[in-house]
ROBADO-633260 format. One line per field, with one value per residue (C-alpha): residue in one letter; x, y, z; residue number from 1. Coordinates in steps of 0.1 Angstrom, whole numbers, always signed. Layout:
N
code	(A;...)
east	(X;...)
north	(Y;...)
up	(Z;...)
pos	(NUM;...)
This chain:
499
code	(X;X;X;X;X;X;X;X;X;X;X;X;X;X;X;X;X;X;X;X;X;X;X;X;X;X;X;X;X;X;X;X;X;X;X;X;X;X;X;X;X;X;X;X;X;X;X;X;X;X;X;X;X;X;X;X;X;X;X;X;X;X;X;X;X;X;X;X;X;X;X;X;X;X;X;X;X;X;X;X;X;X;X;X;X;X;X;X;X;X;X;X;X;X;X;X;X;X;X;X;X;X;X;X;X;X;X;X;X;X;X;X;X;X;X;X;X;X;X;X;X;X;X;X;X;X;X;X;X;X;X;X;X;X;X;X;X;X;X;X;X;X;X;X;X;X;X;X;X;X;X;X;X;X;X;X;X;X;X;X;X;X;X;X;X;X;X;X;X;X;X;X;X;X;X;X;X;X;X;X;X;X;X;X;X;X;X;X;X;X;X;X;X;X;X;X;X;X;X;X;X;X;X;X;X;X;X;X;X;X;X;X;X;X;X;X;X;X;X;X;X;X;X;X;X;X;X;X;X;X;X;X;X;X;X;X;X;X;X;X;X;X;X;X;X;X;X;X;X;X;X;X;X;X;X;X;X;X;X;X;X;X;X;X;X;X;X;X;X;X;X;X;X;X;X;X;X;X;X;X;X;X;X;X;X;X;X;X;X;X;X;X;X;X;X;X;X;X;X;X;X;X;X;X;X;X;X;X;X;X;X;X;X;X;X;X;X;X;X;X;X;X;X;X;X;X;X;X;X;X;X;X;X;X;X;X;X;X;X;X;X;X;X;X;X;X;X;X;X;X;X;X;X;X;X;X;X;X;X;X;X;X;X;X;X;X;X;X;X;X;X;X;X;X;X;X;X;X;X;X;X;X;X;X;X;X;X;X;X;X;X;X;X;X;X;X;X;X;X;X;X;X;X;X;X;X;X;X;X;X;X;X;X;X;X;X;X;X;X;X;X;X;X;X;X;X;X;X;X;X;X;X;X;X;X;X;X;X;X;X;X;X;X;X;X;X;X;X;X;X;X;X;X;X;X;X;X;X;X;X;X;X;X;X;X;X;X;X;X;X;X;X;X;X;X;X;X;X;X;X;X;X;X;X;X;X;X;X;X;X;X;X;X;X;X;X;X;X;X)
east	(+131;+97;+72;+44;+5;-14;-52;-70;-71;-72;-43;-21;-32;-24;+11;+14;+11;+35;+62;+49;+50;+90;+95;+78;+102;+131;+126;+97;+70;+42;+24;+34;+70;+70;+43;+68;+98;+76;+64;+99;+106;+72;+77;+109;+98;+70;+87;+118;+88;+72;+103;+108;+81;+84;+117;+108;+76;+98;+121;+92;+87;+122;+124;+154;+141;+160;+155;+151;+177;+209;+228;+236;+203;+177;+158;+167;+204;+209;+174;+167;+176;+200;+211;+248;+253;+237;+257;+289;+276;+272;+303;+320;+327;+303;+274;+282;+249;+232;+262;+251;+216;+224;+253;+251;+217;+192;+218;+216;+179;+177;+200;+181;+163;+193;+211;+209;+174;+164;+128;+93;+99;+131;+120;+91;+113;+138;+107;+97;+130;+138;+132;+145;+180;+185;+168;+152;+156;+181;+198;+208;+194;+159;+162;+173;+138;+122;+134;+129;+93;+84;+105;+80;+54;+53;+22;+10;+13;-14;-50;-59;-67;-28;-21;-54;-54;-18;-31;-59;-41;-16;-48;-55;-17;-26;-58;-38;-13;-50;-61;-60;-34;-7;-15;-19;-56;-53;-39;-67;-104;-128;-124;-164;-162;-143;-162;-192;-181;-161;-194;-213;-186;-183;-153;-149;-115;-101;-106;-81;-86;-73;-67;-52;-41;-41;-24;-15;-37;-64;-90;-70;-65;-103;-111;-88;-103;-136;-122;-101;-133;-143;-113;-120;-88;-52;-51;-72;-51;-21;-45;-54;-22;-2;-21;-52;-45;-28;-24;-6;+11;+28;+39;+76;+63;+34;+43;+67;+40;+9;+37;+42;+4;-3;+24;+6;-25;-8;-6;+24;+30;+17;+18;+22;+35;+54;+49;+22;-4;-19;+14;+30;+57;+72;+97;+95;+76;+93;+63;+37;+52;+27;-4;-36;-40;-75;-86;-121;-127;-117;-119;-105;-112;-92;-78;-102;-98;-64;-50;-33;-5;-7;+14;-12;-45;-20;-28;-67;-93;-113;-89;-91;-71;-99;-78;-107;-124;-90;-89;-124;-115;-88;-109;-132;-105;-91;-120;-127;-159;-183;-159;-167;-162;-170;-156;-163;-165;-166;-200;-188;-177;-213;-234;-208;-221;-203;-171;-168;-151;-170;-200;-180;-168;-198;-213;-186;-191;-233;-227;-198;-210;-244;-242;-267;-263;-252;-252;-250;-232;-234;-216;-182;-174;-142;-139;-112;-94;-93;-115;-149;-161;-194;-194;-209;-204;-208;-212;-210;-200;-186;-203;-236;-252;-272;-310;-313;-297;-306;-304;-301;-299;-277;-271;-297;-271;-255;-214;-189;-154;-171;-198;-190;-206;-216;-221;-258;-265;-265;-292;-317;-297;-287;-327;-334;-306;-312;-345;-333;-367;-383;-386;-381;-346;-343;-357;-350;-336;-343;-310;-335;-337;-305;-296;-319;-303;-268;-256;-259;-263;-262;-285;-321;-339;-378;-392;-376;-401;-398;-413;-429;-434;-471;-473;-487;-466;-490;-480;-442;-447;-465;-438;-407;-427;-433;-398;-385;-405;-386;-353;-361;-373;-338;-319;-338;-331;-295;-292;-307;-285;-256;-240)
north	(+515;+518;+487;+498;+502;+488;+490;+472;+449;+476;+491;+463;+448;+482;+482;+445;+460;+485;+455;+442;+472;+471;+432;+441;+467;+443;+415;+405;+413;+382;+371;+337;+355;+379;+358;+331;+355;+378;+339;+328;+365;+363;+333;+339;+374;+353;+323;+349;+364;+333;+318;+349;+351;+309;+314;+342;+319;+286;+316;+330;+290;+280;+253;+253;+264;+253;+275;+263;+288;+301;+333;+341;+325;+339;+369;+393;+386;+393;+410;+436;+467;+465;+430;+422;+407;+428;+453;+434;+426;+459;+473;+447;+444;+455;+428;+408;+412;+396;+372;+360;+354;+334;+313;+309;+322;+297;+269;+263;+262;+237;+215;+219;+191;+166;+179;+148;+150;+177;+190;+188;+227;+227;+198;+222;+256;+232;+222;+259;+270;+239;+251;+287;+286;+323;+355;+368;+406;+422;+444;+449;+479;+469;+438;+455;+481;+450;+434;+467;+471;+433;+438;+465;+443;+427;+409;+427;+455;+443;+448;+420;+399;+392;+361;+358;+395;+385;+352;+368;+393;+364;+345;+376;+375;+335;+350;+370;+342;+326;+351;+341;+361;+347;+311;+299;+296;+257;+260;+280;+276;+309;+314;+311;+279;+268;+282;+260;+227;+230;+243;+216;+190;+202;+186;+183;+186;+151;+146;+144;+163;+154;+173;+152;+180;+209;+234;+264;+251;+265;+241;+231;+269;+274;+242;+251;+286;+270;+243;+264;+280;+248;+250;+243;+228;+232;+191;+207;+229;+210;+181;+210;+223;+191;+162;+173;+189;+162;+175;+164;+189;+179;+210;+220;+262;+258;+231;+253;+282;+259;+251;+289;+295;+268;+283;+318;+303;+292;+253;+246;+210;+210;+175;+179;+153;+164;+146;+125;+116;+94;+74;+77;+89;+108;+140;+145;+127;+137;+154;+133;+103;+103;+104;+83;+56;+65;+95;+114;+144;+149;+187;+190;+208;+181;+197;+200;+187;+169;+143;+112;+87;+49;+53;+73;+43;+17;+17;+25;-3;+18;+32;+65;+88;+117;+131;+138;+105;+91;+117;+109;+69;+78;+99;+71;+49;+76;+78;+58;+41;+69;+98;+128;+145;+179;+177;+203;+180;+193;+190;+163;+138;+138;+133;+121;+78;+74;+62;+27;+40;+70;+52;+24;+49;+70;+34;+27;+63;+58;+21;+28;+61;+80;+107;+128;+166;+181;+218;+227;+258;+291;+288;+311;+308;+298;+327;+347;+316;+313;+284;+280;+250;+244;+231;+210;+207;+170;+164;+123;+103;+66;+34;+32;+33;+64;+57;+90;+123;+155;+184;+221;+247;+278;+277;+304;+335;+351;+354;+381;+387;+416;+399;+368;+340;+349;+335;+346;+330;+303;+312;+293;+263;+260;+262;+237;+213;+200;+180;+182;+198;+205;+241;+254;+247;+219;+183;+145;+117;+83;+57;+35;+70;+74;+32;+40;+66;+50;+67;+103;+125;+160;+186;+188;+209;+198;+228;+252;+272;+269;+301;+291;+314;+315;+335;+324;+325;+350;+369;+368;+377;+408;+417;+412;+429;+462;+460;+461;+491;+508;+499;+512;+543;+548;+542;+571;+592;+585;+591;+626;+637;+626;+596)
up	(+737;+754;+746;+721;+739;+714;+726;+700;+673;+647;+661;+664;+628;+618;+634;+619;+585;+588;+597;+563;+548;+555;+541;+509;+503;+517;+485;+504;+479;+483;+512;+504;+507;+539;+561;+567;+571;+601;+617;+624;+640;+656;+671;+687;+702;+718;+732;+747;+764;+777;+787;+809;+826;+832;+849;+871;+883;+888;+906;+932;+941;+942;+915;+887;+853;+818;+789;+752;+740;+762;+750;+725;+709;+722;+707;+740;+734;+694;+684;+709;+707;+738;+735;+746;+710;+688;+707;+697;+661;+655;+666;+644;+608;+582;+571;+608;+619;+586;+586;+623;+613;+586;+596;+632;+640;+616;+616;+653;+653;+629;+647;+676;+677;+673;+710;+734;+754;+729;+747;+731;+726;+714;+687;+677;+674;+657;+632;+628;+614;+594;+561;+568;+552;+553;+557;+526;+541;+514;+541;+573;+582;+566;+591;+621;+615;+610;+643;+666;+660;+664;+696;+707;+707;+743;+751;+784;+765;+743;+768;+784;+752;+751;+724;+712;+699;+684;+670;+653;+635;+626;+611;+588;+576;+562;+548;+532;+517;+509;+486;+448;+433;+463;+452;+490;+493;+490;+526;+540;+549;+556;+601;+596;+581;+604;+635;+620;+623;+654;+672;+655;+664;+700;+713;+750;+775;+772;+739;+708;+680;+647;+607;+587;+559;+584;+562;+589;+611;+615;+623;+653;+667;+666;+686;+710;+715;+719;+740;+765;+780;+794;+815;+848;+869;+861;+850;+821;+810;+810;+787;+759;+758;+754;+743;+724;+691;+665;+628;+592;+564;+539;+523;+532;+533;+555;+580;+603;+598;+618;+649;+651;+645;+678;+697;+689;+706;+733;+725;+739;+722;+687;+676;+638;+617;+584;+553;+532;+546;+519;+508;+546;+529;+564;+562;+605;+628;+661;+673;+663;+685;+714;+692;+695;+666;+667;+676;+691;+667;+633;+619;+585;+545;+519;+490;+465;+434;+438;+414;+434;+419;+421;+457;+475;+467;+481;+516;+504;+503;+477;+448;+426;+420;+438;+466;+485;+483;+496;+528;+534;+534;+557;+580;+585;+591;+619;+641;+671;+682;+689;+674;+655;+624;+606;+572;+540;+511;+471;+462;+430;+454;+470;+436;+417;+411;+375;+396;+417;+441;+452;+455;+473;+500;+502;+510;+538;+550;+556;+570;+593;+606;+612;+585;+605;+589;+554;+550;+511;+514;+489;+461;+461;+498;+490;+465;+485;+484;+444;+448;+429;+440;+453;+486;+516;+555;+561;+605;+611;+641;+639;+656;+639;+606;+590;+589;+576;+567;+579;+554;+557;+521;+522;+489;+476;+496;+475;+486;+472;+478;+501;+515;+530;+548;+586;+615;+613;+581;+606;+632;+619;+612;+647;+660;+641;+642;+679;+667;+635;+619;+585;+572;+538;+541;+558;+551;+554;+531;+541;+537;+515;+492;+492;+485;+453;+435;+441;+473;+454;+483;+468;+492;+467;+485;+479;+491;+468;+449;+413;+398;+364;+332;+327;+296;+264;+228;+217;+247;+249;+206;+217;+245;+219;+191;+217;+228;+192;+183;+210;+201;+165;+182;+203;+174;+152;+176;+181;+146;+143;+165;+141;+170)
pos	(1;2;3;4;5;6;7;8;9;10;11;12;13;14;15;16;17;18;19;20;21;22;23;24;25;26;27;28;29;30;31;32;33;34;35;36;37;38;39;40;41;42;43;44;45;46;47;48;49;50;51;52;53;54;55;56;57;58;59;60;61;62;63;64;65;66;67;68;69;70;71;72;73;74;75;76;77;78;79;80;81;82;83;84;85;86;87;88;89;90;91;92;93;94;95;96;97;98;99;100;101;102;103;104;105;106;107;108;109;110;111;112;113;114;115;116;117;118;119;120;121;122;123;124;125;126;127;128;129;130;131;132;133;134;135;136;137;138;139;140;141;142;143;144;145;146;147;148;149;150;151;152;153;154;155;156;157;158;159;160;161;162;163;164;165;166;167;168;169;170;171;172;173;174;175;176;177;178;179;180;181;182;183;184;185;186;187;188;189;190;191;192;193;194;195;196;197;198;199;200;201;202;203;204;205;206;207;208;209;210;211;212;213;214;215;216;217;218;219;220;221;222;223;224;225;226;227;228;229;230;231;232;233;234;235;236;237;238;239;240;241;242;243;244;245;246;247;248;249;250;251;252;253;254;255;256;257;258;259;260;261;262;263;264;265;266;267;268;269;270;271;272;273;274;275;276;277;278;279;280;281;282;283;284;285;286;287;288;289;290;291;292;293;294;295;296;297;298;299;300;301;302;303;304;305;306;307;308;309;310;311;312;313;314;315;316;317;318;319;320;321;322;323;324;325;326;327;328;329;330;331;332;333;334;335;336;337;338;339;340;341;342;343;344;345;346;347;348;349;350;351;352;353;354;355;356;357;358;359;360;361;362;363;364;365;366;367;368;369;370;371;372;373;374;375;376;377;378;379;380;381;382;383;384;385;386;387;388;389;390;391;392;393;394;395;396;397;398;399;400;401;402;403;404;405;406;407;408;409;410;411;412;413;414;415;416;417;418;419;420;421;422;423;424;425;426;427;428;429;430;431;432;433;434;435;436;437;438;439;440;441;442;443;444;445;446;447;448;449;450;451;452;453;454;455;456;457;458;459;460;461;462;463;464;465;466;467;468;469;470;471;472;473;474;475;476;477;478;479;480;481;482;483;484;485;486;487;488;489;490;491;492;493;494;495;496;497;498;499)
């Protein structure tokens, strides 16, 4: 079977689809259902290929190569086309195929991990399939048309762009499980979002960057496509790839999906720890072993909204039962001297004073960290998401106390589920932000303000121009008066024509 040339995005988003296109017809009907079904396969077809290509370099310089998976496991062996045991499955009894998959197949990956000396990539394939039991594909011949068209998909067959082409058309398959009616949009924040506060934040080679509630991970995938064109020296490459990106989930569905979505971007050791972050409660923590106990750059979105027990505010010096308030504690408490966060924060948890302990950790956050930017975002960016919530970028970095708080207003644009938030709604914003200046939608809030109304720190925007109603009684009497006439006119004339 010849490998499919796919020359652009469009077209291999378009051959993406049709592979969905098969899984919803297989029992595969949801996003939040077929997404994780085409990762696992995804992900395989990708690492076979990288693993190739590894061995025939160590082969050219003469060093031994060990692969993650030996026959009969790997995808070249038992999903291609011409594989010796698909070949043999095939040939065998009815249902052996399906019967490999789920019994021998998924079993052994999940095990993986526990083999003696088990490898950083064999813990995170291990990790990807743990919650994979079985295939939800309700035949055999729907899987195998599934497998042979993810099998055409070799990566330098896809232009020059290779994985990131591949890992953006993977990121619209999670906007996809983020849209409202597929319940998943708590695990996903808008890519331009996202782009914001990681060029805001700016982290550097050498740095750690940590999300505490990464969901599929997409905070950590953008960084590193910023980060990776500051590559200068193979030393660098080795750093981004293996010891920058650090991340938490706790949900059991979407955990294995952001180690597939880093492996997709070409992070070869995602360090993401699987459970609770608030309670420490810990499901896996294999990969998370070598992380920093402070680290340089935080990039994260906190549930919004969330409801904690009394578990979670143990560990927490200011309690409530505010999820958010709680992540932003622990952010705080994550950073090291001098480190760096871009946060989006619910608008309630910034005005909100009625409560001791968001004023208590608003209070920690200013006097523990300069506070220097809040964007108040357009209302309904999350709105593909399900979400409604009005929200806020909040930039700080650790090691000295705000003096003052630079703000900047988007929250006039108007956002639909068609017309999102851009990048360009940004120009301005990023002008002014170097000197932090004042324009019409930008200004300054002293800490002393701020101390006097209670640490409410809700974006007011001072220079918004209120337009006032100048007419007198006599004249808005006159203008309902006319306006009534004209009704009564409209509805004679309906009449006389019998409606």
């Amino acid at each position: 079977m010849k490998n499919r040339h796919l020359t652009t995005p469009q077209s291999l988003n378009s051959y993406i689809k049709s592979i969905c296109d098969i899984m919803r017809r297989s029992g595969r009907a949801g996003a939040l259902q077929y997404v994780p079904e085409l990762t696992w396969m995804l992900f395989l077809r990708i690492l076979d290929e990288k693993e190739q290509r590894e061995e025939e370099q160590a082969r050219a310089v003469g060093v031994s190569f060990s692969p993650s998976l030996e026959y009969p496991y790997r995808w070249q062996d038992w999903a291609a086309p011409d594989g010796e045991k698909r070949k043999q499955l095939q040939i065998g009894a009815l249902g052996g195929f399906m019967s490999f998959v789920d019994a021998e197949l998924l079993p052994f990956l999940r095990k993986l991990k526990e083999k003696p000396g088990a490898t950083p990539r064999q813990k995170v394939i291990s990790e990807v399939f743990s919650y994979f039991e079985k295939t939800g594909i309700d035949s055999e011949r729907n899987l195998l048309d599934i497998l042979d068209k993810i099998h055409e998909l070799s990566l330098p067959q896809i232009e020059e762009t290779h994985m990131f082409t591949l890992s953006q058309v993977y990121e619209g398959l999670l906007l996809k499980m983020g849209e409202k009616n597929n319940d998943g949009g708590q695990f996903f924040t808008p890519r331009e979002v996202i782009r914001i506060l990681v060029k805001v934040i700016d982290p550097q080679i050498g740095e750690t960057v940590y999300d505490p509630c990464c969901g599929t991970g997409g905070f950590l995938a953008q960084a590193y496509l910023l980060m990776k064109d500051k590559v200068k020296t193979a030393n660098d490459i080795e750093t981004l790839k293996t010891a920058t990106f650090y991340g938490r989930e706790k949900e059991n569905l979407i955990y294995p999906i952001a180690l597939a979505n880093h492996v997709l971007h070409e992070i070869d050791e995602p360090h993401i720890w699987h459970g609770n972050t608030l309670t420490g409660n810990e499901i896996y923590g294999g990969l998370f072993q070598s992380a920093p106990a402070l680290f340089d750059v935080v990039l994260t979105n906190p549930p919004f909204g969330g409801k904690e027990g009394k578990e979670a505010q143990t560990s927490f010096a200011y309690k409530t039962r505010a999820t958010q308030v709680l992540f932003l504690q622990h952010v705080i408490d994550s950073l090291r001297a001098g480190g760096r966060c871009g946060i989006v924060m619910d608008e309630g948890v910034l005005f909100r004073t009625n409560e001791k302990a968001f004023v208590q950790t608003k209070r920690k956050l200013l006097n523990e960290c300069n506070l220097f930017c809040i964007v108040s975002l357009p209302p309904k960016v999350f709105i593909n998401a399900g979400a409604a919530s009005k929200t806020n970028l909040l930039f700080f970095k650790k090691g000295e106390p705000t003096k003052e708080i630079w703000y900047y207003d988007l929250s006039d644009i108007k956002v639909t589920k068609k017309q999102l938030l851009t990048l360009q709604h940004f120009d301005e914003f990023f002008k002014l932000l170097p000197q932090k200046e004042d324009s019409e939608n930008s200004w300054k809030v002293s800490i002393e303000e701020i101390q006097k109304k209670n640490y409410d720190i809700k974006a007011v925007n001072p220079n918004r121009k209120v337009e006032e109603d100048t007419r007198t009684p006599k004249e808005l009497i006159s203008i309902i008066d006319f306006q009534g006439k004209e009704i009564g006119k409209s509805l004679i004339a309906l009449k006389s024509k019998g409606l």
